[in-house]
N, CA, C and O of each residue as an XYZ file, in Angstrom:
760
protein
N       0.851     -1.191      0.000
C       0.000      0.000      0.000
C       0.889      1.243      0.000
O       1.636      1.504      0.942
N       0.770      2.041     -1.157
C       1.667      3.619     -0.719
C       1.546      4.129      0.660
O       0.937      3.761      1.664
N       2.376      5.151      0.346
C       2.525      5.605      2.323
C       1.714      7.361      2.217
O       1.579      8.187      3.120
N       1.382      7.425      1.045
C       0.539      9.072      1.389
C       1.949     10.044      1.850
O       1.927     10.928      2.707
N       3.164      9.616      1.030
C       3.900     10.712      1.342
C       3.628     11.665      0.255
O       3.526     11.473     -0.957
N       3.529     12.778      0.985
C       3.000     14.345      0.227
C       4.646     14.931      0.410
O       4.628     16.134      0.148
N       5.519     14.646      0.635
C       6.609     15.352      0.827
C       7.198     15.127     -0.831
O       7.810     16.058     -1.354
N       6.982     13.932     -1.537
C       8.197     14.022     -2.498
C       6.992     14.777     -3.483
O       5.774     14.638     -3.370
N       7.750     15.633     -4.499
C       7.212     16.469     -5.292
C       7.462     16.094     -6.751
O       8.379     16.579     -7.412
N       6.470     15.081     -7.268
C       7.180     14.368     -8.935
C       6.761     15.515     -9.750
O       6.078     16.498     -9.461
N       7.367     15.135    -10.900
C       7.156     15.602    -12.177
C       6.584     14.417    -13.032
O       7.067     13.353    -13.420
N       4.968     15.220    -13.214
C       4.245     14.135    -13.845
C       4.071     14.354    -15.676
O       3.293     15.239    -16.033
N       4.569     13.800    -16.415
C       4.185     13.825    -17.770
C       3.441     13.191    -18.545
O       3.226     11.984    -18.430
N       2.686     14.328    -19.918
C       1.425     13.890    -20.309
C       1.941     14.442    -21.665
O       3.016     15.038    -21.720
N       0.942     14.181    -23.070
C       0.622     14.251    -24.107
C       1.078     16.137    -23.942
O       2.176     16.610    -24.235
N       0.002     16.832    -23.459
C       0.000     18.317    -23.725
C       0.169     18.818    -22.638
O      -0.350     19.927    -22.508
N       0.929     18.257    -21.438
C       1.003     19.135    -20.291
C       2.324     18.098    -19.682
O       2.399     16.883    -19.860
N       3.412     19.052    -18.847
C       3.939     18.213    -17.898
C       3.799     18.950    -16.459
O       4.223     20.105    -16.438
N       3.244     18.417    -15.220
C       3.210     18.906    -14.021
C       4.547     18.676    -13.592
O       5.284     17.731    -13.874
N       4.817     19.921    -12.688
C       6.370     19.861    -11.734
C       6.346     20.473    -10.919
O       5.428     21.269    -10.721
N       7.594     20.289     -9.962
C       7.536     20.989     -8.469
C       7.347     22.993     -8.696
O       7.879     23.606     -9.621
N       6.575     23.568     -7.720
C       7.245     24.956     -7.798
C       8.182     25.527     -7.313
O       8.636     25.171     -6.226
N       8.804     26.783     -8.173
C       9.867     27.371     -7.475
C       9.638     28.607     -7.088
O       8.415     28.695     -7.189
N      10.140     29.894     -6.606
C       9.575     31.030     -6.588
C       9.746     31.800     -7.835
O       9.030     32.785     -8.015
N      10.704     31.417     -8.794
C      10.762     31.845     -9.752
C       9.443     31.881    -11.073
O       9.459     32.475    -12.151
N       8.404     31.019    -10.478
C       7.166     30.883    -10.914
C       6.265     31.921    -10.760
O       5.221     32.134    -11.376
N       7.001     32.793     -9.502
C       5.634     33.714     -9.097
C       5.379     34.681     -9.723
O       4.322     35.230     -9.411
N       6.108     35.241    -10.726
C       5.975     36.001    -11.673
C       4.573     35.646    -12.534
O       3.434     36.090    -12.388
N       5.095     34.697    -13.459
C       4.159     34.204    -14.265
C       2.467     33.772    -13.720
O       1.366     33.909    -14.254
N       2.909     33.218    -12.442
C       1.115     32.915    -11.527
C       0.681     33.893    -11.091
O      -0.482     33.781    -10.704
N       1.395     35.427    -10.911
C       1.040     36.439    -10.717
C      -0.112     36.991    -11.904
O      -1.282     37.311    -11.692
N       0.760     36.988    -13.443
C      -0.175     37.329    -14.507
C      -1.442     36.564    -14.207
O      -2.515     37.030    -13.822
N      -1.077     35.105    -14.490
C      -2.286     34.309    -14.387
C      -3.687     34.185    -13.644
O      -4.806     33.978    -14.114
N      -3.142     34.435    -11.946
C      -4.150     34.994    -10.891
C      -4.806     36.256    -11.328
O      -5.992     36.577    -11.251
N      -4.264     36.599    -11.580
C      -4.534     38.532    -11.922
C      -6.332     38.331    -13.241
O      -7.351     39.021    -13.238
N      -5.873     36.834    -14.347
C      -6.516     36.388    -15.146
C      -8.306     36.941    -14.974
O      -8.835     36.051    -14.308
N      -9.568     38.224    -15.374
C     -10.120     38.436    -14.645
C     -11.000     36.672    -14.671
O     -11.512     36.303    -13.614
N     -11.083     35.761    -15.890
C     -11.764     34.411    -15.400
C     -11.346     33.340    -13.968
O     -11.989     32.579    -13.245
N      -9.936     33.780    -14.063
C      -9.393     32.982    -12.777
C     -10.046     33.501    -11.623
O     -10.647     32.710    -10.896
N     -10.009     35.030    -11.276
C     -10.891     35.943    -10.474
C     -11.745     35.569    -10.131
O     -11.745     35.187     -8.961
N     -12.707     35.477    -10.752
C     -14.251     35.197    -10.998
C     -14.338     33.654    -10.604
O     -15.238     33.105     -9.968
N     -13.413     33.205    -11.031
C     -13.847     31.813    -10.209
C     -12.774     31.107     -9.238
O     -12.554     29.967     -8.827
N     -12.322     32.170     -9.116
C     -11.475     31.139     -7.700
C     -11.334     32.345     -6.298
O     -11.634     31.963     -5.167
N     -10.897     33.658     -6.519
C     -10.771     35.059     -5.626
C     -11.869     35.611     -5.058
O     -12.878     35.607     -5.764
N     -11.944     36.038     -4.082
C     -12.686     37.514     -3.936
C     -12.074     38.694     -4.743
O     -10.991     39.209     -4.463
N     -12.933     39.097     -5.846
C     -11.921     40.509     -6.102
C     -11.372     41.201     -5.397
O     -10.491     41.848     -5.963
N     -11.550     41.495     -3.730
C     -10.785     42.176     -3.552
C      -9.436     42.339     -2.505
O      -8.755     43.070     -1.785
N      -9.739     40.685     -3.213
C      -7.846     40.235     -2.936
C      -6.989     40.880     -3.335
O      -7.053     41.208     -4.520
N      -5.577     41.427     -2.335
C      -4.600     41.722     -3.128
C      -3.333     40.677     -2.882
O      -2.735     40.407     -1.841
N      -3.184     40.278     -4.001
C      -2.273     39.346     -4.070
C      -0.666     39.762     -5.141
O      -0.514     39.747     -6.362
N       0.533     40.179     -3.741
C       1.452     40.981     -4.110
C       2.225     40.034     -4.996
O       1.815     38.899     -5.236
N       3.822     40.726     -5.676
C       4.515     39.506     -5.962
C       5.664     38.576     -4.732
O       6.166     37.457     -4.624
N       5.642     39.613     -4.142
C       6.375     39.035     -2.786
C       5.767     38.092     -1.939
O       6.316     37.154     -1.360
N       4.282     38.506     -1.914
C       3.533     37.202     -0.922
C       3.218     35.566     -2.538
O       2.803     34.430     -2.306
N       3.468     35.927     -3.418
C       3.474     34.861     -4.883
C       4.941     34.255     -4.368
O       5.055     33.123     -3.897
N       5.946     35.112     -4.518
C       7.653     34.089     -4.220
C       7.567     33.405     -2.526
O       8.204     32.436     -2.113
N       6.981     33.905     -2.071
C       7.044     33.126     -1.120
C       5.816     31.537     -0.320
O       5.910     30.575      0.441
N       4.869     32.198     -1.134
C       4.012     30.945     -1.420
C       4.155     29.731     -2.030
O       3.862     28.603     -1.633
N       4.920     30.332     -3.619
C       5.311     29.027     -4.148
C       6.940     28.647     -4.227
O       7.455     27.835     -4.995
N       7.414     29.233     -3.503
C       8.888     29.202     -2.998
C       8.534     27.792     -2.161
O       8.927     26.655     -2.423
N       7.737     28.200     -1.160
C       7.667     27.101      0.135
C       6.707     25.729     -0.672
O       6.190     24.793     -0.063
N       6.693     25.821     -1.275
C       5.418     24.740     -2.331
C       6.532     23.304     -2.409
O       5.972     22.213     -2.304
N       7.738     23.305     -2.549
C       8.403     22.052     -3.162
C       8.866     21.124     -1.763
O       9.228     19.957     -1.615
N       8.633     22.391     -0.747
C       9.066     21.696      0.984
C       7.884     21.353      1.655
O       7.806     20.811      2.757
N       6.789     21.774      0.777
C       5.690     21.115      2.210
C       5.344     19.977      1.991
O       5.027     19.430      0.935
N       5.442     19.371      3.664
C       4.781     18.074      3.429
C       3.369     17.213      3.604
O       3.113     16.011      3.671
N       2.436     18.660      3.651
C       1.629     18.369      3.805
C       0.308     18.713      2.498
O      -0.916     18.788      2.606
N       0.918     18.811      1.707
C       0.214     19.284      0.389
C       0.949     19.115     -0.954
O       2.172     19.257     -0.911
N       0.436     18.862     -2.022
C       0.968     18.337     -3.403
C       0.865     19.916     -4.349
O      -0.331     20.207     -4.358
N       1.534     20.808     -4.987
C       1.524     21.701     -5.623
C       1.742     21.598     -6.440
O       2.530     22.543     -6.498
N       1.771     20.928     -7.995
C       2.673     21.404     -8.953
C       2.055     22.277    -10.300
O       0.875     22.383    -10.634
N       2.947     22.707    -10.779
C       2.845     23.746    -11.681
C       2.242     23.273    -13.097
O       3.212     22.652    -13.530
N       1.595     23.210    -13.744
C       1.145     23.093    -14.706
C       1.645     23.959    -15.875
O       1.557     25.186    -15.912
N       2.309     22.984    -17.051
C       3.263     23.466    -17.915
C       3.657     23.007    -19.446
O       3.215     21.922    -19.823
N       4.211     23.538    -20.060
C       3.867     22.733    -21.683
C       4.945     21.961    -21.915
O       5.974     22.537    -21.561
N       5.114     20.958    -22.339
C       5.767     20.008    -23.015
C       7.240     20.979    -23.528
O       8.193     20.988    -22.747
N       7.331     21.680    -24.712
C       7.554     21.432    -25.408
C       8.253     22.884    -24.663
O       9.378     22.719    -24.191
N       7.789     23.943    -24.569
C       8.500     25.054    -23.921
C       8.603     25.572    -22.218
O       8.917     26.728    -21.934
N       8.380     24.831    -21.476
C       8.025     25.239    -20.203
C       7.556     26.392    -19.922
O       8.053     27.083    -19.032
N       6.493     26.785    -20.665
C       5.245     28.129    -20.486
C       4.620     27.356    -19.305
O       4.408     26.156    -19.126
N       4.378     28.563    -18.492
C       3.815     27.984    -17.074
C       2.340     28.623    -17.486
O       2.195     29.686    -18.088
N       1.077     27.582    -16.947
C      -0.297     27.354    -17.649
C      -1.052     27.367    -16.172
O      -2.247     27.647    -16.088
N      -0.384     27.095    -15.215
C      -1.498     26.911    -14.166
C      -0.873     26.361    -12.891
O       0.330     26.303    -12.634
N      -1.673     26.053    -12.304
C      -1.477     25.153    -11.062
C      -2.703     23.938    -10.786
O      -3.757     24.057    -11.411
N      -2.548     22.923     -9.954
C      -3.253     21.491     -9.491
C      -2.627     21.480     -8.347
O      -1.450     21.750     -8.110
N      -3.933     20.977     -7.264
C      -3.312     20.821     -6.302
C      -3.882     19.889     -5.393
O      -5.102     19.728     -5.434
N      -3.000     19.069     -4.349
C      -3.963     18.169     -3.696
C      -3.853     18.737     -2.192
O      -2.730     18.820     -1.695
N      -4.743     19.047     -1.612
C      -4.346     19.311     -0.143
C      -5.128     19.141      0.877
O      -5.888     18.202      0.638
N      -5.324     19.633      1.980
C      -6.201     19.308      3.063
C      -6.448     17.483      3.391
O      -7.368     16.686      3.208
N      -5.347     17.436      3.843
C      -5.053     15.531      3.839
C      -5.520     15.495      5.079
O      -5.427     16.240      6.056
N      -6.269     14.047      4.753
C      -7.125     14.072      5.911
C      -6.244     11.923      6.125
O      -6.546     10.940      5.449
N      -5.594     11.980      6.857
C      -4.390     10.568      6.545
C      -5.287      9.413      7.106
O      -5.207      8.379      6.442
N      -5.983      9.376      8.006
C      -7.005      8.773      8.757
C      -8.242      8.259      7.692
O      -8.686      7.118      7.823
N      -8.632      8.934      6.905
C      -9.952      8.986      5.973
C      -9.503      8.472      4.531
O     -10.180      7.952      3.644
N      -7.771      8.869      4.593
C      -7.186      8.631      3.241
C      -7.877      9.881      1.800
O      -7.969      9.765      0.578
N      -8.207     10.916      2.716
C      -8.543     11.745      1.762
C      -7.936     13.279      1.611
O      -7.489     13.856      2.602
N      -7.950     13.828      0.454
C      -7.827     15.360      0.070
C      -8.696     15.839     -0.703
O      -9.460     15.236     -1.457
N      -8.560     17.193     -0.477
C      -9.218     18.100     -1.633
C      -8.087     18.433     -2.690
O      -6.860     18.524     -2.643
N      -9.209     18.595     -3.816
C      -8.240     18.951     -4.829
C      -8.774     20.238     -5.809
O      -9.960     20.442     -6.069
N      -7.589     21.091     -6.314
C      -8.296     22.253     -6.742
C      -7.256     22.838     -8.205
O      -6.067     22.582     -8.395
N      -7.803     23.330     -8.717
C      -6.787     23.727    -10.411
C      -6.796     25.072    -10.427
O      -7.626     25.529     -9.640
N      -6.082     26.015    -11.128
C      -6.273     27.051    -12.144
C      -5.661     26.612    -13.240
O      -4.728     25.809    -13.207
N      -6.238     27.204    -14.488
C      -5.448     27.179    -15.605
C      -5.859     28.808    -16.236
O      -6.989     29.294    -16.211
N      -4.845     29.344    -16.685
C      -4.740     30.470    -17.161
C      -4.957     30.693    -18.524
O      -4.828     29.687    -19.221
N      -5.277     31.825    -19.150
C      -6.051     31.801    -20.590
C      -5.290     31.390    -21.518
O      -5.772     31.054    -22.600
N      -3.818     31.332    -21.248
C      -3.214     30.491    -22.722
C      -3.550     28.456    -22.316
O      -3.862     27.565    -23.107
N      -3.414     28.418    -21.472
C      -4.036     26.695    -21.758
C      -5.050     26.326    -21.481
O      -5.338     25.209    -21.051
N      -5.860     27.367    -21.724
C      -7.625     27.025    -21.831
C      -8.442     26.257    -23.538
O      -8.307     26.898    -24.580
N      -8.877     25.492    -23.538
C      -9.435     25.205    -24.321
C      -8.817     24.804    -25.551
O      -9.034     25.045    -26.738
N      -7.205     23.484    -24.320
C      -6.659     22.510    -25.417
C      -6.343     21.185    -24.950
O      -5.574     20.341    -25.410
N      -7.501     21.173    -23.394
C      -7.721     19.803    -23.183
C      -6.587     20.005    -22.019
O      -6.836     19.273    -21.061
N      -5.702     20.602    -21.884
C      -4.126     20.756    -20.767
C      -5.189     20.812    -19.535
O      -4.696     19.981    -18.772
N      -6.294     21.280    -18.932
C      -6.826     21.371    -17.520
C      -6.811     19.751    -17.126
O      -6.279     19.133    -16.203
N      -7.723     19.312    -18.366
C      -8.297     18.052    -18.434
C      -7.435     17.000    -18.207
O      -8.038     16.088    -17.641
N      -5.833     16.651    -18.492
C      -5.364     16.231    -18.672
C      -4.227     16.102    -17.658
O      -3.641     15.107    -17.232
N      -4.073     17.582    -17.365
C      -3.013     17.760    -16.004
C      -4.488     17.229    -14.478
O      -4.214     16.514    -13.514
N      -5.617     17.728    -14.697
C      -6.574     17.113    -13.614
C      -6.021     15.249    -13.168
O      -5.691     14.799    -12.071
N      -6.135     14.393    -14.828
C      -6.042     13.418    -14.837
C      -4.545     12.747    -14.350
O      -4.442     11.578    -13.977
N      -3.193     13.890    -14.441
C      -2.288     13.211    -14.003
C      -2.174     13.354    -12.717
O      -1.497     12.561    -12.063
N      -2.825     14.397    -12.149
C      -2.803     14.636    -10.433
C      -3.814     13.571     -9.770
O      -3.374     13.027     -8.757
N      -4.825     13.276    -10.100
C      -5.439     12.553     -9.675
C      -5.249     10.834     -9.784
O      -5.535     10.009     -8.917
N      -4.803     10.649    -10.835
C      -4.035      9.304    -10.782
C      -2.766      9.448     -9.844
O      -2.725      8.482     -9.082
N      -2.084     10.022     -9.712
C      -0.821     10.028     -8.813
C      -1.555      9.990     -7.343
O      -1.217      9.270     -6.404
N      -2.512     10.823     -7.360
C      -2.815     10.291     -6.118
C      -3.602      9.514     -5.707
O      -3.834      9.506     -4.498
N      -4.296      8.568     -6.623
C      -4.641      6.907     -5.887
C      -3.531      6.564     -6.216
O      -2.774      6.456     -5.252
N      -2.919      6.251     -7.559
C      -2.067      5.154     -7.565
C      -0.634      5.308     -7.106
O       0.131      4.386     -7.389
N      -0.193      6.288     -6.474
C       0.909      6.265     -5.832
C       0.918      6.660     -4.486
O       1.781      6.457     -3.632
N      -0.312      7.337     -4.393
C      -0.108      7.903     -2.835
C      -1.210      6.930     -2.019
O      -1.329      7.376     -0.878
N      -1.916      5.940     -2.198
C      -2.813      5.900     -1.930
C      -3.965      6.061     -1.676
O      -4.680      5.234     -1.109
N      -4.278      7.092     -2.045
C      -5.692      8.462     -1.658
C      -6.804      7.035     -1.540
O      -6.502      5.894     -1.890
N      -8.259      7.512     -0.898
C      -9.455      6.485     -1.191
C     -10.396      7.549     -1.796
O     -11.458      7.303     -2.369
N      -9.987      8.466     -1.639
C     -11.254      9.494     -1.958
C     -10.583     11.153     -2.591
O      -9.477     11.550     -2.225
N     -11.288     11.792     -3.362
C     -10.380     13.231     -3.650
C     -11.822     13.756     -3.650
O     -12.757     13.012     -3.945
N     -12.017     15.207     -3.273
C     -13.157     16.051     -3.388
C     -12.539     17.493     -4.122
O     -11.461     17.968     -4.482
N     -13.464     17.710     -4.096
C     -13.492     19.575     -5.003
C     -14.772     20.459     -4.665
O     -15.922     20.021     -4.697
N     -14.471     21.560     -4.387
C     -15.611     22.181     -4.243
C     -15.283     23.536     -5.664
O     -14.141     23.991     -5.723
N     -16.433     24.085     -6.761
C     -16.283     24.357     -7.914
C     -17.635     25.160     -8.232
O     -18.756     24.650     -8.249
N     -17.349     26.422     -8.465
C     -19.004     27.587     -8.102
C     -19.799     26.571     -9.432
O     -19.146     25.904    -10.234
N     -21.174     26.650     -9.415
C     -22.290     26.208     -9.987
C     -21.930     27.035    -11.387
O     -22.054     26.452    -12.464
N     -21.630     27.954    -11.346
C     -21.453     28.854    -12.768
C     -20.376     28.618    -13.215
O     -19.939     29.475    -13.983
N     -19.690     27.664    -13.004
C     -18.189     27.379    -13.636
C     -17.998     25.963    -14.363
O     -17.251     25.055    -13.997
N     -18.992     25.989    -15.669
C     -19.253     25.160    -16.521
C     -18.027     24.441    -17.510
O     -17.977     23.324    -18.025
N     -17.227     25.410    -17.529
C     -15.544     24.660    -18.189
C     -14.915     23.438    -17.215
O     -14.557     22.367    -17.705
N     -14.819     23.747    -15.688
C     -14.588     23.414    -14.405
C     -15.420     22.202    -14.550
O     -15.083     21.133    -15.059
N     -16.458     22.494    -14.074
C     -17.479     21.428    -14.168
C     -17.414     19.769    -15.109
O     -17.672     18.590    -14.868
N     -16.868     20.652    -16.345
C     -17.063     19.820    -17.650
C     -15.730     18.907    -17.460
O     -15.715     17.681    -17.565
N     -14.693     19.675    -17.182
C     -13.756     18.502    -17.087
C     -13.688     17.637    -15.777
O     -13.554     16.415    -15.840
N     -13.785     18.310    -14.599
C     -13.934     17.522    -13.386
C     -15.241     15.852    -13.987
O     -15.292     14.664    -13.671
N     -15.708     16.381    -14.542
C     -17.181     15.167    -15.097
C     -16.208     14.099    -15.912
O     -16.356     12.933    -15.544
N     -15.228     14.322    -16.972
C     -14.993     13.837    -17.718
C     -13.856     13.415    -17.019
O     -13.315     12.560    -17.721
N     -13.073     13.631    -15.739
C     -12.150     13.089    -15.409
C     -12.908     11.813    -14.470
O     -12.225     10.967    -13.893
N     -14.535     11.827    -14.418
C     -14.867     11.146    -12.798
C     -15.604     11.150    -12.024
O     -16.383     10.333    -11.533
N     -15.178     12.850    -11.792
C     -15.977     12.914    -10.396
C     -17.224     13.507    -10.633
O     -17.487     14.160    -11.643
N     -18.249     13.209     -9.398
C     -19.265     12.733     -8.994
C     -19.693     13.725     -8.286
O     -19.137     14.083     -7.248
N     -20.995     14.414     -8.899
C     -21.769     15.440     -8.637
C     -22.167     14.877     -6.742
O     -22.678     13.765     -6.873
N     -22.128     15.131     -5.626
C     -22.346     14.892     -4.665
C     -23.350     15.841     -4.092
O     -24.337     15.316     -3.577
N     -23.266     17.272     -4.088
C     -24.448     17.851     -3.570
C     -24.299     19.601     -3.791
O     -23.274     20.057     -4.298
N     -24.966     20.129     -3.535
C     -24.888     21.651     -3.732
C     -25.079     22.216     -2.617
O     -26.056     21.885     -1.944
N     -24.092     23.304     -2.121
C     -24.152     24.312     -1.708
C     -24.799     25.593     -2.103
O     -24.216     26.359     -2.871
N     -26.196     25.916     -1.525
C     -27.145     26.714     -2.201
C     -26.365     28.280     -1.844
O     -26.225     28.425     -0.630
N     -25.768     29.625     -2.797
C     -25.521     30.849     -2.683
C     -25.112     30.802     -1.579
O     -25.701     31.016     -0.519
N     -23.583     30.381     -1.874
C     -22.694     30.014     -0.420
C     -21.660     31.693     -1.092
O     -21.032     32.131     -0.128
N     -21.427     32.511     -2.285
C     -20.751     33.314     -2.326
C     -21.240     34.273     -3.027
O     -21.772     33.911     -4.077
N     -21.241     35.279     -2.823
C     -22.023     36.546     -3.743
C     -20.569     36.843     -4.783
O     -19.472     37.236     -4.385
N     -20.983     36.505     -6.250
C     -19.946     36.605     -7.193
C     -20.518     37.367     -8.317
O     -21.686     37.100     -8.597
N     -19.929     38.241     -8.996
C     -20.048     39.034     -9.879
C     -21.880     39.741     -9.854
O     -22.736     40.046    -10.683
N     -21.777     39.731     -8.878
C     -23.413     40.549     -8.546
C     -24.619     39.547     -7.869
O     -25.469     40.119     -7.187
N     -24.698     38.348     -8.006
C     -25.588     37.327     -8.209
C     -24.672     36.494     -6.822
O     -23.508     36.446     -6.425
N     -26.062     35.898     -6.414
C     -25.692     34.783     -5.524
C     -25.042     33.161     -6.415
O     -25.627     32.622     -7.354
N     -23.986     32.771     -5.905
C     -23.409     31.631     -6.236
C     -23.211     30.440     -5.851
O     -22.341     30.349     -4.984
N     -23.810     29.252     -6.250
C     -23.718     28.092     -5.390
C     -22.855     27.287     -5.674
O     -22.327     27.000     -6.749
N     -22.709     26.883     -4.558
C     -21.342     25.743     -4.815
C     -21.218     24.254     -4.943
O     -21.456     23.572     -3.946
N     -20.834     23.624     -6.184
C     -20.885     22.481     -6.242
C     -19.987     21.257     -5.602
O     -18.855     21.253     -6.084
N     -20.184     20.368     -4.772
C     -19.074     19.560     -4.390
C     -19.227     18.218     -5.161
O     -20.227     17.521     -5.329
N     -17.869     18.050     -5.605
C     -17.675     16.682     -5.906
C     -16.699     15.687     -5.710
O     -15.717     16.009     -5.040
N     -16.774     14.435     -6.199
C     -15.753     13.450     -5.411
C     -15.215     12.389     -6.563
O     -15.656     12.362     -7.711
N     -14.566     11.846     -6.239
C     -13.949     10.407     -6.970
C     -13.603      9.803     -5.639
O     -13.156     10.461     -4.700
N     -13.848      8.440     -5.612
C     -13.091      7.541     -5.078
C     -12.189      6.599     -6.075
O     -12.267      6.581     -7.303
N     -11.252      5.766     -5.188
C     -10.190      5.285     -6.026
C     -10.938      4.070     -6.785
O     -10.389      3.639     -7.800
N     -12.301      3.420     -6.310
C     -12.444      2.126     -7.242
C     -13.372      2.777     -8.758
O     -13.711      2.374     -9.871
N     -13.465      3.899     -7.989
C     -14.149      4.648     -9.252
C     -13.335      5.064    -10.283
O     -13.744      5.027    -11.444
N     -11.925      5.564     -9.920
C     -10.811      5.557    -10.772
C     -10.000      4.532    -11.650
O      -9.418      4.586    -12.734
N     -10.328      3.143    -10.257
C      -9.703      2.361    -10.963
C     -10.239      1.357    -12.271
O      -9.694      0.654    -13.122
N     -11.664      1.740    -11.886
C     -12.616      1.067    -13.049
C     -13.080      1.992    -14.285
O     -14.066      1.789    -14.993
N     -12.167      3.043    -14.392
C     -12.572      3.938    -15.679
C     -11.297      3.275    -16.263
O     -11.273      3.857    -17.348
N     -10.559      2.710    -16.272
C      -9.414      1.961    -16.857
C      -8.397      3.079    -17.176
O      -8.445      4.300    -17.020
N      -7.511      2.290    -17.649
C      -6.407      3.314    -18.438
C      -6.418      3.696    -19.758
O      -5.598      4.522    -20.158
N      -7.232      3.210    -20.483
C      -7.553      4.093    -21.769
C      -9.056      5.155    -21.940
O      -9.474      5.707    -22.958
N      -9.594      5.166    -20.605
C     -10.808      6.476    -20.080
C     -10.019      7.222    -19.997
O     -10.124      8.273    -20.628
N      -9.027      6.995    -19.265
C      -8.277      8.098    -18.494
C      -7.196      9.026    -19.383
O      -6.560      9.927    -18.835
C-alpha cells in the first residue's frame, strides 16, 4: 500500500502538459495568471490583493511542504507555465484530500486542464494511496465542471448561494472520486 507521502514532489508527464515541483521563480508568471479576470471570478474575492512578494514566497515554500501536493502546470515542449493542481487538506485517517486547479487563458481550451486534472489525480490513488479526492467548484463554472465530469468525479451535492460573485448569488458544487471509481474507468478512459 503507498505511504501518502505528500513530501516528495514528482514531475508528472502527459501528451500536452507536464506537471512539476514549484519554485519562486514561478511567481511572476502565476502572478499574470491569478490577476486572469476568469481565474478571479472563479477562484478570488476581487478584492484580494495578491502581491509579488507574498506569490515568491508561497510558491517558494510549495516544493518543501509536506503536507500538500503543488505542482505547476506546464507545456511540453516550452516550459510556459499554464497553471497550477493541487492536492491538499489531507485528511491521513480517511485517506482523503481536496483537490483544486487554475489554468490560465493560454491553456484554456486545449484539453491541458483536463489532462493535467487526470495526471494529479491518478498520482494520487495510484501512488499515494488516496481512497477518496473532493473539489468544491461555483455552480457557474461550466468549463470546471465539464472537465472535473470527464475526469470522474461525482456530482455529490450543492451548496445553495454560499458566495455573492459578480453581482448574483453563487452556489457551490461539491464533488468526489473515489479510487475504485478511478480504478474502473481503466487506463484508456483516463
Amino acid at each position: 500500500m503507498p505511504t501518502m507521502d505528500f513530501s516528495v514532489k514528482p514531475v508528472l508527464t502527459g501528451e500536452r502538459t507536464v506537471l512539476r515541483p514549484f519554485t519562486a521563480d514561478d511567481a511572476e508568471p502565476m502572478g499574470e495568471i491569478i490577476n486572469d479576470p476568469e481565474v478571479i471570478r472563479f477562484t478570488f474575492d476581487p478584492t484580494t490583493v495578491i502581491t509579488l512578494d507574498r506569490l515568491r514566497s508561497h510558491y517558494g515554500a510549495r516544493a518543501a511542504g509536506p503536507d500538500r501536493l503543488d505542482l505547476a502546470v506546464t507545456d511540453p515542449a516550452t516550459g510556459e507555465l499554464f497553471g497550477e493542481v493541487v492536492l491538499y487538506e489531507v485528511d491521513r485517517q480517511a485517506r482523503g484530500c481536496t483537490f483544486r486547479t487554475l489554468i490560465g487563458p493560454r491553456g484554456r481550451g486545449r484539453g491541458i486542464g483536463t489532462e493535467a486534472t487526470r495526471l494529479i489525480v491518478g498520482y494520487g490513488f495510484e501512488q499515494l494511496g488516496l481512497h477518496r479526492i473532493e473539489l468544491e467548484v461555483y455552480g457557474h463554472n461550466a468549463r470546471a465542471r465539464r472537465v472535473y465530469e470527464k475526469v470522474g468525479f461525482v456530482v455529490e451535492g450543492v451548496r445553495r448561494e454560499v458566495a455573492l460573485r459578480d453581482g448574483a448569488w453563487a452556489d457551490e458544487v461539491v464533488m468526489s472520486i473515489l479510487d475504485r471509481e478511478w480504478a474502473a474507468l481503466g487506463p484508456t478512459a483516463r
